[in-house]
C-alpha positions, 0 to 999 in steps of 0.5 A: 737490404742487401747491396750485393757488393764486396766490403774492402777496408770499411768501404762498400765496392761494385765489381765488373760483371754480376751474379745471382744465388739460387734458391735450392728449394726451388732451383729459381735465381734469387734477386739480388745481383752480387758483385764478381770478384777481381784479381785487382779487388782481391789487391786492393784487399790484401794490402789494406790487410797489410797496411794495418796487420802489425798494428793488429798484431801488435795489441793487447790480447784484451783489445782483439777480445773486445772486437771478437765479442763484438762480431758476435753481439753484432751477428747475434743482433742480426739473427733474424735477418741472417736466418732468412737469407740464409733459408732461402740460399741454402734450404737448411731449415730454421732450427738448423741455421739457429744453431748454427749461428749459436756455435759461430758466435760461441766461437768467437766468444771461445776465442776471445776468453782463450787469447786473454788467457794466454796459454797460446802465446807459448811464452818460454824464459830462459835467462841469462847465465853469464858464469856457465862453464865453458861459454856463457849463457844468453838470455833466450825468449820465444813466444808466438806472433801473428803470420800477418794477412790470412786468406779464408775461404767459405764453405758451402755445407756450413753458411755460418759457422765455416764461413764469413765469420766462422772459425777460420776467421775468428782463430785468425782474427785472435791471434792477430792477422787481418783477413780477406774472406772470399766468400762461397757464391751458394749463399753471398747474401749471408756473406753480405749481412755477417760482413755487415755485423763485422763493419759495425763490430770494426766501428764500435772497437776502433779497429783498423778498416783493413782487419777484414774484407768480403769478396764475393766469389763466383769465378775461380780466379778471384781464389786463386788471386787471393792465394797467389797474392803474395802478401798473403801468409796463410790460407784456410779453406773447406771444400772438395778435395779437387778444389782445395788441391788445386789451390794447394798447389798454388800455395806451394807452388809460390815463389814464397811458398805458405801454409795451406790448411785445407780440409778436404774429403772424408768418408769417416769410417765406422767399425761395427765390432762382433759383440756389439752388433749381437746385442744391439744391431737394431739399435745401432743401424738406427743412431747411424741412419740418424747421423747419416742424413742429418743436414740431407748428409752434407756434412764432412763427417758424415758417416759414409762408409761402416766395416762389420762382419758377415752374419746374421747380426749385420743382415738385421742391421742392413734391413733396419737402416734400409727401412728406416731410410726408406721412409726419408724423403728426398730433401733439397741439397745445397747447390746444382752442383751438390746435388749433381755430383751426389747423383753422378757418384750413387749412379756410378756405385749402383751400376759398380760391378762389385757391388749391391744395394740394398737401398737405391737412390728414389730419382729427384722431382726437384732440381737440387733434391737427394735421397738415400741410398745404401750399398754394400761390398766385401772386404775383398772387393773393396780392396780390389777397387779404390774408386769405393772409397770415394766420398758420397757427399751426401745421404748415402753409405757403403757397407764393407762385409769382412769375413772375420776380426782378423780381415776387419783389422787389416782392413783398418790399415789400409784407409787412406786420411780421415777427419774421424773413425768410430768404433762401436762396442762393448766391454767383450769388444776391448781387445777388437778394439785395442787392435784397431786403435794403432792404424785408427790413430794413423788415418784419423784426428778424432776417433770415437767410442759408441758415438756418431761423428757429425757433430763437432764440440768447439773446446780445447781438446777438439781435433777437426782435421786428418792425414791427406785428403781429410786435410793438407796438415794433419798436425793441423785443425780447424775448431777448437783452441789449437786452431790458432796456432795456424796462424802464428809462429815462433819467434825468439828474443835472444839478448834482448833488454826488457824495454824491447822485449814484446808484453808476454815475455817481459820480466814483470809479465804484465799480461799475468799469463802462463809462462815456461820460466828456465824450465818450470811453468809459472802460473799467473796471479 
């Protein structure tokens, strides 16, 4: 059922040269070939891009919705299909993949009741004041527009949700760029059938064939290609922090330099406060042993790296995570590469002379398998030695001892960007946790109270990004509402007559949208 090749503007294409997925249960090839991408493919897909991007961005919100949910009634009648491919390439379980699915289609779904919203046009009305003493007034409106062609790479931890469909993609899509999806070569037989709901969903809405097209990764060429191009307005990627600097460079480097919204490392540092581990350290190290090796750790908010201070209450909380990780088996990790980059970085931190462990790596029967380990330091050491603060992509977390409040607060000031930062606490912990709040609001986008971060809501509130390297723009996220705005930019209208002026910023608002009126919001009917 699976061609294996690239889908350019509404047509099915080969490549130069081939390759095929591994199965990372069994680190066997799996048998469909796909297509290599090429610099002169990822061409061919940008300028269709272009040739339809006003026509895109110029519809009416209603329209682009109707697309959205498409996508997503089209992927969901697929669900099947998409599990099964999506098993065997990336060894992530059933339930897993269901879920998953649920939260890409609830996305676009999500994105498509925020764009005929329309708070997210920004509209601003300032009319014109001819009288205004000493110099007249104009009439100055601004509202948000579409970039024009996105580039969005897949990610290889979330064959769903970050990938072909998922919210890089739906947030472009709303608010009106065409996208050129590169997809990851861990799992393209995914790629092919999602791709597939989205050729069925550009059918069915009479969208234009260059809204969207898949290129098939398996060089590094093709993303650099895609993100030298220079009719490319915007790139979204999730990947290793190398990676996505990499292309970051690229990005800035360009003779018309674009927005790079990467999300790269982050081991999202835990707090574990006095009073709450007196009272519950058991309890505690079990919720973290959970979030820990949830997907065999593969997630970028997986909690690596817990701050405590010393005594008795962290010595029950060390042996309550070490045996209840001793009876987690090892688990198939997402690729060769995962898995060996997670052997390369425990086996560095095991033998690392300022540090023990507690809990040591079981060695791997299979190919592509991991198993968890912990270690432990001090404050002191962990200064002493930035190499710790190194991402462990996967089931595996430091524990950093201070040797009072004071050492962990300081301590909190020195952490380099962070997706997210968590305290645990209880009342008696407040003024701990007040001191820790300022640096915690520097270094993070999201931080928790008494909760585990893997596990991100799509809602309007969400922030999933951070300063450098947890991202390349920490004013930036990849889920929730706000991610749109990536992909737009301002625009204003001075002196224009209402005839010309764009839907959202007409007098009469026929979109009966939210809008900003000579400093006052009026709300639709």
């Amino acid at each position: 059922m699976l061609s294996g090749q690239h889908y350019i503007a509404g047509e099915w294409i080969n490549g130069p040269d081939v390759f095929q997925a591994d199965n990372p249960s069994t680190g066997e090839k799996l048998p469909t070939k796909f297509q290599h991408g090429t610099e002169e493919i990822v061409n061919q897909a940008v300028e269709a891009a272009q040739a339809c991007a006003e026509e895109f961005a110029s519809m009416l919100p209603a329209k682009r919705a109707e697309f959205l949910r498409a996508i997503a009634d089209e992927i969901d009648a697929r669900g099947d299909a998409i599990t099964e491919i999506g098993n065997l390439e990336s060894a992530l379980p059933a339930a897993r993949l269901t879920g998953e699915r649920g939260r890409t289609v609830g996305q676009l779904r999500f994105f498509a009741d925020w764009i005929e919203e329309g708070s997210w046009f920004e509209a601003r009305i300032e009319t014109a004041q001819p009288d205004r003493q000493p110099l007249p007034k104009p009439d100055i409106r601004v509202m948000n527009k579409a970039l024009g062609p996105v580039g969005v790479f897949g990610a290889s931890n979330f064959p769903l949700a970050f990938s072909t469909a998922g919210g890089d993609t739906a947030s472009a899509l709303a608010a009106g760029c065409p996208v050129v999806f590169k997809g990851h070569a861990a799992h393209p037989g995914t790629s092919e059938l999602v791709a597939k709901a989205i050729e069925a969903a550009v059918i069915k809405t009479g969208m234009p064939k260059g809204v969207f097209s898949l290129i098939h990764g398996g060089t590094r060429k093709v993303g650099q290609a895609l993100v030298a191009h220079p009719l490319i307005k915007a790139v979204g990627f999730t990947g290793s922090t190398g990676g996505g600097r990499a292309l970051f460079d690229i990005a800035v480097s360009r003779p018309e330099p674009i927005p790079f919204y990467g999300e790269l490392g982050s081991n999202n540092p835990v707090f574990l406060l006095p009073q709450a581990m007196g009272e519950k350290a058991a309890d505690i190290a079990k919720g973290w042993v959970g979030s820990l090796t949830m997907g065999v750790g593969q997630f970028c908010t997986n909690p690596g790296l817990l701050i405590a201070l010393k005594g008795a209450d962290l010595e029950t909380f060390v042996e309550t995570a070490a045996a209840e990780l001793g009876q987690v088996g090892g688990a198939a990790m997402l690729t060769d590469r995962v898995s060996s980059a997670y052997h390369e970085v425990t086996d560095a931190m095991s033998k690392h002379a300022s540090v023990t462990c507690p809990l040591k790596r079981r060695d791997s029967d299979g190919k592509f398998e991991g198993s968890p380990a912990i270690f432990r330091t001090t404050a002191a050491n962990w200064k002493a030695n930035p190499e710790l603060a190194e991402e462990m992509f996967g089931p595996a977390g430091i524990i950093v001892e201070c040797d009072s409040v004071a050492e962990m607060v300081a301590l909190s000031a020195t952490l380099i960007g962070q997706l997210t930062a968590t305290i645990h606490m209880v009342d008696a912990d407040a003024d701990t946790a007040a001191a820790l709040r300022p640096a915690l609001e520097k270094c993070a986008g999201r931080i928790l109270i008494n909760g585990w971060p893997t596990g991100v809501e799509v809602c309007h509130s969400m922030v999933h990004g951070g300063p450098y390297p947890a991202s390349t723009d920490s004013r930036a996220t990849s889920v929730g509402s706000l991610a749109i705005k990536r992909f737009v930019r301002p625009v204003s209208y001075q002196a224009f007559p209402d005839a010309l002026l764009p839907a959202p910023i007409k007098d009469a608002n026929p979109l009966n949208i939210p809008r900003l009126v000579n400093g006052k919001w009026q709300m639709p009917n």
